[in-house]
PDB file of N, CA, C and O in Angstrom:
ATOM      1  N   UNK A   1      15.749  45.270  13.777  1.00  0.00           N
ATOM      2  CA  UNK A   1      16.110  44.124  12.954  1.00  0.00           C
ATOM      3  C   UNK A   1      15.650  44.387  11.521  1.00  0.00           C
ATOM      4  O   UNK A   1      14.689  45.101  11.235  1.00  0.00           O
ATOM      5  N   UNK A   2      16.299  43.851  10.796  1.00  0.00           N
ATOM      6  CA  UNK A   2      16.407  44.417   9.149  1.00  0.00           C
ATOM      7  C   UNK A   2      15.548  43.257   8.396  1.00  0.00           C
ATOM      8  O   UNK A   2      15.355  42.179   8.959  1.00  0.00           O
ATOM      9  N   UNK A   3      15.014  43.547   7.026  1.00  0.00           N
ATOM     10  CA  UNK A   3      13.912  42.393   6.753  1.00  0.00           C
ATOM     11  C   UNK A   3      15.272  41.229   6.497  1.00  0.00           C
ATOM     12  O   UNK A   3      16.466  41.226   6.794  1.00  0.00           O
ATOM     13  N   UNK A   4      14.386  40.339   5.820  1.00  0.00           N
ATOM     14  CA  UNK A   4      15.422  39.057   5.795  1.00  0.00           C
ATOM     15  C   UNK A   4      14.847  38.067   4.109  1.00  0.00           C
ATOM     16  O   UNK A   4      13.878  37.367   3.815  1.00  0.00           O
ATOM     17  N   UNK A   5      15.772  38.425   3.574  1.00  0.00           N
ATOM     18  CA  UNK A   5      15.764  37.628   2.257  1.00  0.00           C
ATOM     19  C   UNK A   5      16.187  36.198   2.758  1.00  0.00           C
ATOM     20  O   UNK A   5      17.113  35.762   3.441  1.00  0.00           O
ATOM     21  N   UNK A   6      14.559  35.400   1.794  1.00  0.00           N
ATOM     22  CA  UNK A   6      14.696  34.454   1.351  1.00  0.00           C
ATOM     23  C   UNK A   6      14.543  33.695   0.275  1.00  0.00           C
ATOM     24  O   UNK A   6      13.493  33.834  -0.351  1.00  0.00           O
ATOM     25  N   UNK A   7      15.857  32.407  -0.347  1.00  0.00           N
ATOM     26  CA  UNK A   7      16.149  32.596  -1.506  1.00  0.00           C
ATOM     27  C   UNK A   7      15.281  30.944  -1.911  1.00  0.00           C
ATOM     28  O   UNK A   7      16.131  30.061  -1.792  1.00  0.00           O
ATOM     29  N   UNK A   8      14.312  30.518  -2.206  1.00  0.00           N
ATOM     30  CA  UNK A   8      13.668  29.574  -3.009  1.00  0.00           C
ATOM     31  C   UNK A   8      14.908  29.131  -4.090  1.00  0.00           C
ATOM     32  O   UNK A   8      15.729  29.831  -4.683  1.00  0.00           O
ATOM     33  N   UNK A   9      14.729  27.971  -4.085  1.00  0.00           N
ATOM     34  CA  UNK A   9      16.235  26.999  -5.123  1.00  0.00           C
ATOM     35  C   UNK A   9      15.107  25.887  -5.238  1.00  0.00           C
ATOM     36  O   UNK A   9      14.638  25.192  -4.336  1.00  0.00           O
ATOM     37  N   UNK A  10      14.733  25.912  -6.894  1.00  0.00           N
ATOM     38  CA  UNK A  10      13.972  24.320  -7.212  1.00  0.00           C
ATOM     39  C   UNK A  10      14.516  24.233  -8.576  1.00  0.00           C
ATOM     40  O   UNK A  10      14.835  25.071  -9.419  1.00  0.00           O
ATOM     41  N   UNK A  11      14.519  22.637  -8.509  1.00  0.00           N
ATOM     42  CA  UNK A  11      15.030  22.433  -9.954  1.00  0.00           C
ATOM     43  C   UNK A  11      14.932  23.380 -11.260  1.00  0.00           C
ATOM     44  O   UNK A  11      14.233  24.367 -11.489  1.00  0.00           O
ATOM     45  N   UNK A  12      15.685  22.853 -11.854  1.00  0.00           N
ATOM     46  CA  UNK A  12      15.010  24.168 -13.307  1.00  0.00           C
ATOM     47  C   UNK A  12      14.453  22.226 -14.294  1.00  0.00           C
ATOM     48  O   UNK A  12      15.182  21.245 -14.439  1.00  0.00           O
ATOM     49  N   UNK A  13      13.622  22.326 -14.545  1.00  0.00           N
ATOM     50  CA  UNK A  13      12.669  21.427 -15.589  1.00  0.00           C
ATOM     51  C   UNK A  13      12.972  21.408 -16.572  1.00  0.00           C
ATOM     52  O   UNK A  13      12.992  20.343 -17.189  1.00  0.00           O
ATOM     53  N   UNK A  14      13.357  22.642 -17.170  1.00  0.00           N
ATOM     54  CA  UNK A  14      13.755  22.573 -18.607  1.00  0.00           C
ATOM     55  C   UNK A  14      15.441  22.102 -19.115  1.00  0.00           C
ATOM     56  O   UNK A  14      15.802  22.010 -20.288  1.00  0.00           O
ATOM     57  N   UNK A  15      16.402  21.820 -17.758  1.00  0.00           N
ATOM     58  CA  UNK A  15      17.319  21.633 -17.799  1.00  0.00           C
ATOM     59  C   UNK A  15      17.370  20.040 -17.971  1.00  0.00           C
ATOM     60  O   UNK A  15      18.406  19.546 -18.415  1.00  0.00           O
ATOM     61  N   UNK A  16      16.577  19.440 -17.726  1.00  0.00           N
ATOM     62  CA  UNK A  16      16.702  18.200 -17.597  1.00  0.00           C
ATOM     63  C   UNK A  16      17.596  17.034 -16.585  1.00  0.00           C
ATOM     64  O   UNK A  16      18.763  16.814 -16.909  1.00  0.00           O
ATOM     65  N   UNK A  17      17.284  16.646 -15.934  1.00  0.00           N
ATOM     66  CA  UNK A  17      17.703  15.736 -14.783  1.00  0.00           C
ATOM     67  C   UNK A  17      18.381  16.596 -13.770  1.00  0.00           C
ATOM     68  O   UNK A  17      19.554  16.434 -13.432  1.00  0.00           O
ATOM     69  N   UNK A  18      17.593  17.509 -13.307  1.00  0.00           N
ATOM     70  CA  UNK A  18      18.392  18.617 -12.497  1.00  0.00           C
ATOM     71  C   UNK A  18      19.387  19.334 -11.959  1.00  0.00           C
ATOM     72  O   UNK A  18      19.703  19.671 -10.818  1.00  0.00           O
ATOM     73  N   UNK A  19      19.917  19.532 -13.316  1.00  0.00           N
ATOM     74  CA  UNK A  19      21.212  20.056 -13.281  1.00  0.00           C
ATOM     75  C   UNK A  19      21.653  21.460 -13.055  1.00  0.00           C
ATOM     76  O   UNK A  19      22.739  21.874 -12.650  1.00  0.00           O
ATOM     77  N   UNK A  20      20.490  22.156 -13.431  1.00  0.00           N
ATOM     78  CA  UNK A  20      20.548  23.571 -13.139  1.00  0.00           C
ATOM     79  C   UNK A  20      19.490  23.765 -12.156  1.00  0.00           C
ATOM     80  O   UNK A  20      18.520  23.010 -12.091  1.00  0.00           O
ATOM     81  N   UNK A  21      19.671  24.803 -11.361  1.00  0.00           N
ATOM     82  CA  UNK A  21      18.536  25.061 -10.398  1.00  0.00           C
ATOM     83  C   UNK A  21      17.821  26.436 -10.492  1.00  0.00           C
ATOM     84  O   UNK A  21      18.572  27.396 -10.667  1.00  0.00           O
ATOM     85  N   UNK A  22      16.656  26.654 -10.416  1.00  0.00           N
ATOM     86  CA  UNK A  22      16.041  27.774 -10.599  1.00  0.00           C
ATOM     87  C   UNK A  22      16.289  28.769  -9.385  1.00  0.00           C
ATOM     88  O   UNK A  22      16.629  28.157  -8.373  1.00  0.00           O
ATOM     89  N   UNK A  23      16.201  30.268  -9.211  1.00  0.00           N
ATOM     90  CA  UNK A  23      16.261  30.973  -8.026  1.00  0.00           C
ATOM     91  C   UNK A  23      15.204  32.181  -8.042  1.00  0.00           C
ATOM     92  O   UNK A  23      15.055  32.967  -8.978  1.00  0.00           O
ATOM     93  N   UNK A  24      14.429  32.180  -6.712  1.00  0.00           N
ATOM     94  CA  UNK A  24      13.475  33.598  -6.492  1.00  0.00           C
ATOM     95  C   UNK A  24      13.730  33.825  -5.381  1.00  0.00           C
ATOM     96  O   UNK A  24      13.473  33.051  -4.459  1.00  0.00           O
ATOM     97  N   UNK A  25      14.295  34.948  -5.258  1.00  0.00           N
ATOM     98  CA  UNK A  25      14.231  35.655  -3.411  1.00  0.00           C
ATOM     99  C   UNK A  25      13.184  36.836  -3.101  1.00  0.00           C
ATOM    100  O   UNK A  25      12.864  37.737  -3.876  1.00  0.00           O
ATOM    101  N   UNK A  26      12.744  36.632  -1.847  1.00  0.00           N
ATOM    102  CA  UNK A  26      11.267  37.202  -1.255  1.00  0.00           C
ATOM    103  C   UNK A  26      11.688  37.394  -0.149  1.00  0.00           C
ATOM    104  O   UNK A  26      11.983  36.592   0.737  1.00  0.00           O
ATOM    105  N   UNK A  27      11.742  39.076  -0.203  1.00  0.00           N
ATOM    106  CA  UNK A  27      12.129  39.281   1.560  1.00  0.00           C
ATOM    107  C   UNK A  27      10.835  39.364   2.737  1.00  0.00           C
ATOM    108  O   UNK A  27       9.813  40.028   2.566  1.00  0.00           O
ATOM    109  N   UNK A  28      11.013  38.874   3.455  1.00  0.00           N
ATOM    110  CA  UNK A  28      10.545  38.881   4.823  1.00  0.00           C
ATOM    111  C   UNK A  28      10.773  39.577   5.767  1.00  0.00           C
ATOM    112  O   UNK A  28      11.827  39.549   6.404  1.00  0.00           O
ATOM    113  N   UNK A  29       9.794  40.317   5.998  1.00  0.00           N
ATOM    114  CA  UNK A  29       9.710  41.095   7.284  1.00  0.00           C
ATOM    115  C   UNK A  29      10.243  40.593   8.726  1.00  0.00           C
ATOM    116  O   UNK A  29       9.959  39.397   8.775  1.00  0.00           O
ATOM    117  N   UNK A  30      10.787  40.917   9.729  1.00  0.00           N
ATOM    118  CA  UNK A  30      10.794  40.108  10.863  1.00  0.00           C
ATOM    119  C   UNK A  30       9.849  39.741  11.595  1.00  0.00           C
ATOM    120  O   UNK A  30       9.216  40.475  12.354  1.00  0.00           O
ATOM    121  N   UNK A  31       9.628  38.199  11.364  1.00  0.00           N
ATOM    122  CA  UNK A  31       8.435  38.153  12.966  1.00  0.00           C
ATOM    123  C   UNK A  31       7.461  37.261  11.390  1.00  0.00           C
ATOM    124  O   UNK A  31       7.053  36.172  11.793  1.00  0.00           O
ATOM    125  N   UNK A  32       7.176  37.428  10.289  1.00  0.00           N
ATOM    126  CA  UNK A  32       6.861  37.220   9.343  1.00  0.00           C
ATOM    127  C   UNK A  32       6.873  35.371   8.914  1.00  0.00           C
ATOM    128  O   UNK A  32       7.606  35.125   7.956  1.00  0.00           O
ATOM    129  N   UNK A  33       6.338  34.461   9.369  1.00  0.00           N
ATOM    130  CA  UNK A  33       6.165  32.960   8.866  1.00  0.00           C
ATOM    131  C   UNK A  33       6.921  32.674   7.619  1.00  0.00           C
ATOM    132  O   UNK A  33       6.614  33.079   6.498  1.00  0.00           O
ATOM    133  N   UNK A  34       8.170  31.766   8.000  1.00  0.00           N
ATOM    134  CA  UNK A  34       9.259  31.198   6.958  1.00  0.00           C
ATOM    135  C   UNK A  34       8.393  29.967   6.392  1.00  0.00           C
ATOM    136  O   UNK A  34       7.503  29.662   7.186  1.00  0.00           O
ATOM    137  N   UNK A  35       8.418  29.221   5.288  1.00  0.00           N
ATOM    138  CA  UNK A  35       8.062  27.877   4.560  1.00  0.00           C
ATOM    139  C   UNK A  35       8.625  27.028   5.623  1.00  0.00           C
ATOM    140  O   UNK A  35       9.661  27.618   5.930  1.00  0.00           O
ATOM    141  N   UNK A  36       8.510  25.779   6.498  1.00  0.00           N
ATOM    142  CA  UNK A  36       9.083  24.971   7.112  1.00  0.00           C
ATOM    143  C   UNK A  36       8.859  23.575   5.918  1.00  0.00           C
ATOM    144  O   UNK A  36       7.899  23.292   5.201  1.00  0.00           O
ATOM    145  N   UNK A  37      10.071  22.979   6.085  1.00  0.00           N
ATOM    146  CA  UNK A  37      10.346  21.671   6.025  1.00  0.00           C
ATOM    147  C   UNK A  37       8.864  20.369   5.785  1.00  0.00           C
ATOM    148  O   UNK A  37       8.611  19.722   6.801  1.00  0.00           O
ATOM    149  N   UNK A  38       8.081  20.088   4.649  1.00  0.00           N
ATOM    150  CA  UNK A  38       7.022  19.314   4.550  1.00  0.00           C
ATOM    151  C   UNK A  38       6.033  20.186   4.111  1.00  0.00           C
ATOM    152  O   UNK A  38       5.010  19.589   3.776  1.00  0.00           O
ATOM    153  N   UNK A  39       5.985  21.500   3.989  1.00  0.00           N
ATOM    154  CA  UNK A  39       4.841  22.479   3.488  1.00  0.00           C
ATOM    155  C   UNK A  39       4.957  22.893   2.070  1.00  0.00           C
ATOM    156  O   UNK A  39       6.044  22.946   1.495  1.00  0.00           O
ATOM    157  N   UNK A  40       3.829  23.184   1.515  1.00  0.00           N
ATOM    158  CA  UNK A  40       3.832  23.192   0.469  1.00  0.00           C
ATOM    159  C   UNK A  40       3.907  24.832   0.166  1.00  0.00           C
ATOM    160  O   UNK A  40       3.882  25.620   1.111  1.00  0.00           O
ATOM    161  N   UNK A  41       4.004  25.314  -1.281  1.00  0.00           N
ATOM    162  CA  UNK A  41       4.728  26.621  -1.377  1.00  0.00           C
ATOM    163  C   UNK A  41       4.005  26.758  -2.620  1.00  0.00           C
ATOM    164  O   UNK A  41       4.067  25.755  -3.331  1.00  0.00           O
ATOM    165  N   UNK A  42       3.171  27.967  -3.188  1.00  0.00           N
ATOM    166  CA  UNK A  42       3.256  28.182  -4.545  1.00  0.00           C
ATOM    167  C   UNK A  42       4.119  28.850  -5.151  1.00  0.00           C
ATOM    168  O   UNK A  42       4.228  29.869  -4.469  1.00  0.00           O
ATOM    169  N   UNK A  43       4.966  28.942  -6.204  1.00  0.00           N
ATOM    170  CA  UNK A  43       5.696  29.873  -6.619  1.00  0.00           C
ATOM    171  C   UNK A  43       5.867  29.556  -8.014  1.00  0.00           C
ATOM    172  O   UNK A  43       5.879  28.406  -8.455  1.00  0.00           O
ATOM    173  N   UNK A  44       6.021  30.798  -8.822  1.00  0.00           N
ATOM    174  CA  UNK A  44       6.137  30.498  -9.964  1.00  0.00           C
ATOM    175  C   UNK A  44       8.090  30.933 -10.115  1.00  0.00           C
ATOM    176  O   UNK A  44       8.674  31.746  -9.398  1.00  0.00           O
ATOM    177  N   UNK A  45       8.610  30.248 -11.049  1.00  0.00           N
ATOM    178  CA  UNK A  45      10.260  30.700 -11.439  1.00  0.00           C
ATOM    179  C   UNK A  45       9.958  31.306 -13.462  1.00  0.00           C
ATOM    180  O   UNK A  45       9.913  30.641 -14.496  1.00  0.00           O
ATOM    181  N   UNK A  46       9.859  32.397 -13.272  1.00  0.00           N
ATOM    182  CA  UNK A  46       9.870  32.302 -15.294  1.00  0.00           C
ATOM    183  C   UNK A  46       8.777  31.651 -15.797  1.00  0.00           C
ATOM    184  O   UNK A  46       8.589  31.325 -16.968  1.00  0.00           O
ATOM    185  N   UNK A  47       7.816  31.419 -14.517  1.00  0.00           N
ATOM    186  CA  UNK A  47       6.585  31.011 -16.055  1.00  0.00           C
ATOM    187  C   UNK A  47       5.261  30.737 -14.738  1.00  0.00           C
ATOM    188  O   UNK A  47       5.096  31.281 -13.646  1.00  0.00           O
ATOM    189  N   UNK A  48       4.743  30.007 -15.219  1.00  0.00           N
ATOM    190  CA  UNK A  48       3.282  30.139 -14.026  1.00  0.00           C
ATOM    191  C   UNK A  48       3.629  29.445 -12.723  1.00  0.00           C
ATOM    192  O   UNK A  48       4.549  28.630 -12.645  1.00  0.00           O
ATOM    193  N   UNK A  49       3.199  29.643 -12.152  1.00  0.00           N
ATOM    194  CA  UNK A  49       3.345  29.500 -10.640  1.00  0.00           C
ATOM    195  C   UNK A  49       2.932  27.375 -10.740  1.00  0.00           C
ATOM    196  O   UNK A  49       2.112  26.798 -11.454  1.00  0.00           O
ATOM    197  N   UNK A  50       3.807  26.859  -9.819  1.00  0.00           N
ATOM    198  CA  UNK A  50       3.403  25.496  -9.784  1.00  0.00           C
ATOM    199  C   UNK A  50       3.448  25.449  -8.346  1.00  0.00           C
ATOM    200  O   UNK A  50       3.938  26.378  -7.704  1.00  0.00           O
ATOM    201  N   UNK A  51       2.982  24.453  -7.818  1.00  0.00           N
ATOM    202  CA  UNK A  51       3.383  23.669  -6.200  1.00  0.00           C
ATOM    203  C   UNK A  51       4.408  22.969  -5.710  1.00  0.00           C
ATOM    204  O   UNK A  51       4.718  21.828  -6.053  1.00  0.00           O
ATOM    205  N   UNK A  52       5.040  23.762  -4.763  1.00  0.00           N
ATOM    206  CA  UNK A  52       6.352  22.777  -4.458  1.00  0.00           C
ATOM    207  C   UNK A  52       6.312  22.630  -2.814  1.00  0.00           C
ATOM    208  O   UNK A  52       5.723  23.225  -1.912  1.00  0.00           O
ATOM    209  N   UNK A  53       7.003  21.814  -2.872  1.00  0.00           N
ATOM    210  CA  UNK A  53       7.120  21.108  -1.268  1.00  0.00           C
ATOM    211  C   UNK A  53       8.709  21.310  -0.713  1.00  0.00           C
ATOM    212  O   UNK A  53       9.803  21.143  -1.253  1.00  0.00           O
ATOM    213  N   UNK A  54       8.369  21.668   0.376  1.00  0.00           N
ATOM    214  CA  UNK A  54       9.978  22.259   1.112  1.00  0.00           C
ATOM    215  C   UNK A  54      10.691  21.006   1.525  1.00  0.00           C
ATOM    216  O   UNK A  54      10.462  20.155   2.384  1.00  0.00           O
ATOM    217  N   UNK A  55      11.564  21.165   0.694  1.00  0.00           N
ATOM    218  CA  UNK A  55      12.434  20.094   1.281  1.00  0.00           C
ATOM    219  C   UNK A  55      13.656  20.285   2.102  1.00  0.00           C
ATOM    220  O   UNK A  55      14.097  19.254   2.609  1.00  0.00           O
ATOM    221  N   UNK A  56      14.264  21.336   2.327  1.00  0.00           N
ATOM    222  CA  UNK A  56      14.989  21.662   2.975  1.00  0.00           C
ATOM    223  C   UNK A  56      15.271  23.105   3.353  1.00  0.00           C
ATOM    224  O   UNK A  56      15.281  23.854   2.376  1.00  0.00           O
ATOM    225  N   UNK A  57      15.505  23.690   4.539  1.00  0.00           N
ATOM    226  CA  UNK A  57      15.891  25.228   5.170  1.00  0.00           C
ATOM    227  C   UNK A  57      16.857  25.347   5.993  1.00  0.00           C
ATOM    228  O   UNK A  57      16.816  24.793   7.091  1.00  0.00           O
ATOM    229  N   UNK A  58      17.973  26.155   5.560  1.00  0.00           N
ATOM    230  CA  UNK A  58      19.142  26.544   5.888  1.00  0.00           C
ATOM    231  C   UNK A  58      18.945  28.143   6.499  1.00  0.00           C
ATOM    232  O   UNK A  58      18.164  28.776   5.789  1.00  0.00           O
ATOM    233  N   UNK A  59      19.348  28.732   7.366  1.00  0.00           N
ATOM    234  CA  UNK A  59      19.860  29.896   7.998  1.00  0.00           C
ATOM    235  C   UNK A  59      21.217  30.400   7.977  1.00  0.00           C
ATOM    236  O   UNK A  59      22.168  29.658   8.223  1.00  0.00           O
ATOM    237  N   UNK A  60      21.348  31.566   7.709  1.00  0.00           N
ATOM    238  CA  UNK A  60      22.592  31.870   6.983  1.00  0.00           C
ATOM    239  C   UNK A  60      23.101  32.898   7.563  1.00  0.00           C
ATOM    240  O   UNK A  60      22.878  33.977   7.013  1.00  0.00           O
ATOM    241  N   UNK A  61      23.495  32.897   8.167  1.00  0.00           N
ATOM    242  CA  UNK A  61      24.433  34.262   9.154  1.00  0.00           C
ATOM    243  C   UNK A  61      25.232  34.940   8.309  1.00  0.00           C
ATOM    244  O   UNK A  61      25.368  34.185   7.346  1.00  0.00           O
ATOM    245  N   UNK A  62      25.905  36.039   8.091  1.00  0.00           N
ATOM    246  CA  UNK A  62      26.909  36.559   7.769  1.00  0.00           C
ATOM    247  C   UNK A  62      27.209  38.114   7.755  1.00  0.00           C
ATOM    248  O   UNK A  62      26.585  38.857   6.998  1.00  0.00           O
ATOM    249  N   UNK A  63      28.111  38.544   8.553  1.00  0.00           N
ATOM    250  CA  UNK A  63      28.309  39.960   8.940  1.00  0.00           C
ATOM    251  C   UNK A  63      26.987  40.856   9.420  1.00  0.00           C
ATOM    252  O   UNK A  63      26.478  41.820   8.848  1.00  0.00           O
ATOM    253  N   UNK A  64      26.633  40.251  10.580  1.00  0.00           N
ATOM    254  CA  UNK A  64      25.178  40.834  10.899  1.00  0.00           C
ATOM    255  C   UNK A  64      23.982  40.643  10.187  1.00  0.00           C
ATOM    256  O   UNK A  64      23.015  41.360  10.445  1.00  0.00           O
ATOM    257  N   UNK A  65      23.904  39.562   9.117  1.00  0.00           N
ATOM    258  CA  UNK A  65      22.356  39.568   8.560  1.00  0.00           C
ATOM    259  C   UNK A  65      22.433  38.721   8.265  1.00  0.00           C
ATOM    260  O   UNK A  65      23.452  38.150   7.877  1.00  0.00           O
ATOM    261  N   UNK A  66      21.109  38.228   8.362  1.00  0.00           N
ATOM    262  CA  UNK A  66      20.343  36.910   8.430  1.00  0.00           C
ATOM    263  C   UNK A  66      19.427  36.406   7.119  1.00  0.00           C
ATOM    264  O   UNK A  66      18.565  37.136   6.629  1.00  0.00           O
ATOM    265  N   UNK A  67      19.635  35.471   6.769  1.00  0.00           N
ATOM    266  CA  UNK A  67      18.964  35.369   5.483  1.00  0.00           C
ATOM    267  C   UNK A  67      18.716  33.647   5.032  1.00  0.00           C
ATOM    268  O   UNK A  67      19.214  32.728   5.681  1.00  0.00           O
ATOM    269  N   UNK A  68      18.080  33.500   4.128  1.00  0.00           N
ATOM    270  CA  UNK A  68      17.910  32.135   4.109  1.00  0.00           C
ATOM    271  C   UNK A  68      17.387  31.219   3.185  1.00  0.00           C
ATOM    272  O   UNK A  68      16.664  31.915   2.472  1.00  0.00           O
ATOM    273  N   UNK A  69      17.332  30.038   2.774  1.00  0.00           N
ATOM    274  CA  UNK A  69      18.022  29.280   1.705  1.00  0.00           C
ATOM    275  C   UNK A  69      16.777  28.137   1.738  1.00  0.00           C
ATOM    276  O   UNK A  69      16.552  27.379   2.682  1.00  0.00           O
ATOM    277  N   UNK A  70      16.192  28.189   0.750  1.00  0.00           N
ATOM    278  CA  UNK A  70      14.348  27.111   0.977  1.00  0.00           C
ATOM    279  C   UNK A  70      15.145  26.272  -0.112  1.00  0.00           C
ATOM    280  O   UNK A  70      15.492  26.848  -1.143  1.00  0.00           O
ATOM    281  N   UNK A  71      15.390  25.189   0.046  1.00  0.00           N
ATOM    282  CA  UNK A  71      15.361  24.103  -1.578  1.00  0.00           C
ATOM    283  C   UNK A  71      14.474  23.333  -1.137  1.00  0.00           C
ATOM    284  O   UNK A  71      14.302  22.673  -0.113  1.00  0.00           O
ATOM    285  N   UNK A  72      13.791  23.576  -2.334  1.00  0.00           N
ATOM    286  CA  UNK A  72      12.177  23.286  -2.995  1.00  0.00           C
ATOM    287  C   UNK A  72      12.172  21.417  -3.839  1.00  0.00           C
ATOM    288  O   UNK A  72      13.232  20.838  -4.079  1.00  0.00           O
ATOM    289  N   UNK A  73      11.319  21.034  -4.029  1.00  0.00           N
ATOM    290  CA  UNK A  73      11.426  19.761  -4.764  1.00  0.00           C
ATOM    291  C   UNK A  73      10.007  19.342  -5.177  1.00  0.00           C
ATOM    292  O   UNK A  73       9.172  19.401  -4.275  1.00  0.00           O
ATOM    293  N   UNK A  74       9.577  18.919  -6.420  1.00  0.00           N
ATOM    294  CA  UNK A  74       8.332  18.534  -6.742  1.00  0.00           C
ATOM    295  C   UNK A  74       7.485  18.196  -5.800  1.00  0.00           C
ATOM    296  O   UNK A  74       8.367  18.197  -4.941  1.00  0.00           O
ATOM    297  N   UNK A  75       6.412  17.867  -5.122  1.00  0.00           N
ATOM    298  CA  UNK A  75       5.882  16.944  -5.268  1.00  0.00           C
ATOM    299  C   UNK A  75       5.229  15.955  -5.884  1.00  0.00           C
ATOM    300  O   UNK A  75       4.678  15.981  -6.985  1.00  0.00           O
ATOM    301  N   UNK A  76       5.362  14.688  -4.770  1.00  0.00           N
ATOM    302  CA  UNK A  76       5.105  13.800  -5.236  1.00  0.00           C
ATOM    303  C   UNK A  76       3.727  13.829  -5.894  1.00  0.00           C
ATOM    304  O   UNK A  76       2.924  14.685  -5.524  1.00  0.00           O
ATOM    305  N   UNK A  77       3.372  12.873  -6.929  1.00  0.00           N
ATOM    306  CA  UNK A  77       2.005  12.819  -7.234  1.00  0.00           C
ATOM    307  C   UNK A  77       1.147  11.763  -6.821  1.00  0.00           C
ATOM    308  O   UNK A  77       1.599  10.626  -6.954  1.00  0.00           O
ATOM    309  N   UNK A  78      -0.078  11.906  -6.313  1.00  0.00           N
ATOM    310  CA  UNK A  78      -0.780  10.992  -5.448  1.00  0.00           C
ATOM    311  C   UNK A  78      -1.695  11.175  -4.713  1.00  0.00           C
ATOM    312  O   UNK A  78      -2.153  10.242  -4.052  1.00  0.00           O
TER     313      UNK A  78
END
């Protein structure tokens, strides 16, 4: 089994009211712990690393490889 890119999608901030979305892909080994749904994530996009919370994970089949799709979303503050 072949590693498996995954592609982080969080707002872009500087776009204002989230219109554009930022992208980082990080491949994964197989067997290797995906971000689930409610966990938090550090990652930086183009500038220092901030905290984001998974808001959603998609799996993506296509012509034999597997790959996959994290959209990210602030968290809340509190």
């Amino acid at each position: 089994m072949s590693d498996i890119d995954v592609v982080f999608i969080a707002p872009d901030p500087s776009a204002g009211h989230g219109l554009r979305s930022a992208r980082r892909t990080i491949v994964f080994a197989p067997g290797e712990p995906v971000p689930r749904v409610g966990e938090c994530v550090v990652l930086g996009f183009d500038a220092e690393a901030s905290r984001w919370l998974v808001h959603d994970v998609a799996h993506i089949f296509e012509h034999d490889a597997h790959g996959i799709a994290i959209k990210l979303a602030l968290p809340a503050e509190g």
